[in-house]
N, C-alpha and C positions, 0 to 999 in steps of 0.2 A: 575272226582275226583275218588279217589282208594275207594274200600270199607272199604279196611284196616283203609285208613286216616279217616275217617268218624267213625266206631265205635273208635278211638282213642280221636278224639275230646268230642265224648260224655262222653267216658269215663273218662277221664283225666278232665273236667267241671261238673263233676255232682255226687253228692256222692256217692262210692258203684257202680257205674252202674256197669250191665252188658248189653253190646249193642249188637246184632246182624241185620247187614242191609244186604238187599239183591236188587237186582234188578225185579219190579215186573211186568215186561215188557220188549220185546225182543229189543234189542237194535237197533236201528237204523241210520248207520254210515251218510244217507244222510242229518238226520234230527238230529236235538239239540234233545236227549234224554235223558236229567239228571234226570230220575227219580227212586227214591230210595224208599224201603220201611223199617221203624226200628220197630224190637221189643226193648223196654229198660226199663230194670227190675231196681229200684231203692228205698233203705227207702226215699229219699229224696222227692219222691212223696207221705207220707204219711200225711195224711191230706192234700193237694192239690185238687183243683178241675183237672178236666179233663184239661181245657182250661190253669189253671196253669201250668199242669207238660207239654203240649206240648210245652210251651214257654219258661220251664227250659231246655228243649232237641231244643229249638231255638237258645235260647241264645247260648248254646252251642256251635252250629254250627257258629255262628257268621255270617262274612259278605258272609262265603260260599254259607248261602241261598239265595245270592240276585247276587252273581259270579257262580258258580260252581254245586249248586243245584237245578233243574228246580221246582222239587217238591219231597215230602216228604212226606210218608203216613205212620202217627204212631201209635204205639200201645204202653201205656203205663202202669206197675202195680209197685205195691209193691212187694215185694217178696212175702208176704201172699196171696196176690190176684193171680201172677202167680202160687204157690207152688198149688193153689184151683184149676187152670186149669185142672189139672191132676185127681183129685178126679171125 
C-alpha cells in the first residue's frame, strides 16, 4: 500500500488530521513487509485515552489493517500536545 493512500485514509476518517506515515524499516522485496509507522496529530483525540485514539486511526484504516497493513506503529497527539514537542 502507497504511503500517499495511507495518510489519505486517515485523514479523510478522522477530524482535522494531519497524518504523516513513513516506513520504519528497510523494505524487504523477499519477504511480506508492510510495516508502516504514523505520526497523527488530531482535536479529535482530545479527551481520548491513548488505546482510544489508536483505534480511531484503526478504524480509519479499515479492513487495510488486516489486507495490506502488516503492522502499524503510532504516535498519536492533539495539536497542543504535538505544538509542546517543540518547547
Amino acid at each position: 500500500m502507497e504511503i500517499e493512500a495511507i495518510e489519505e485514509l486517515i485523514e479523510s476518517n478522522i477530524e482535522d488530521a494531519d497524518a504523516t506515515v513513513s516506513r520504519p524499516r528497510t523494505v524487504d522485496e523477499d519477504h511480506e513487509d508492510d510495516h508502516y509507522a504514523a505520526v497523527v496529530v488530531s482535536p479529535a483525540f482530545e479527551g481520548e485515552s491513548l488505546v482510544q485514539q489508536h483505534q480511531l486511526v484503526y478504524d480509519a484504516l479499515g479492513d487495510h489493517m488486516t489486507t495490506d497493513i502488516h503492522a502499524m506503529e503510532l504516535k498519536t497527539y492533539t495539536p497542543e500536545e504535538y505544538a509542546a514537542l517543540d518547547e
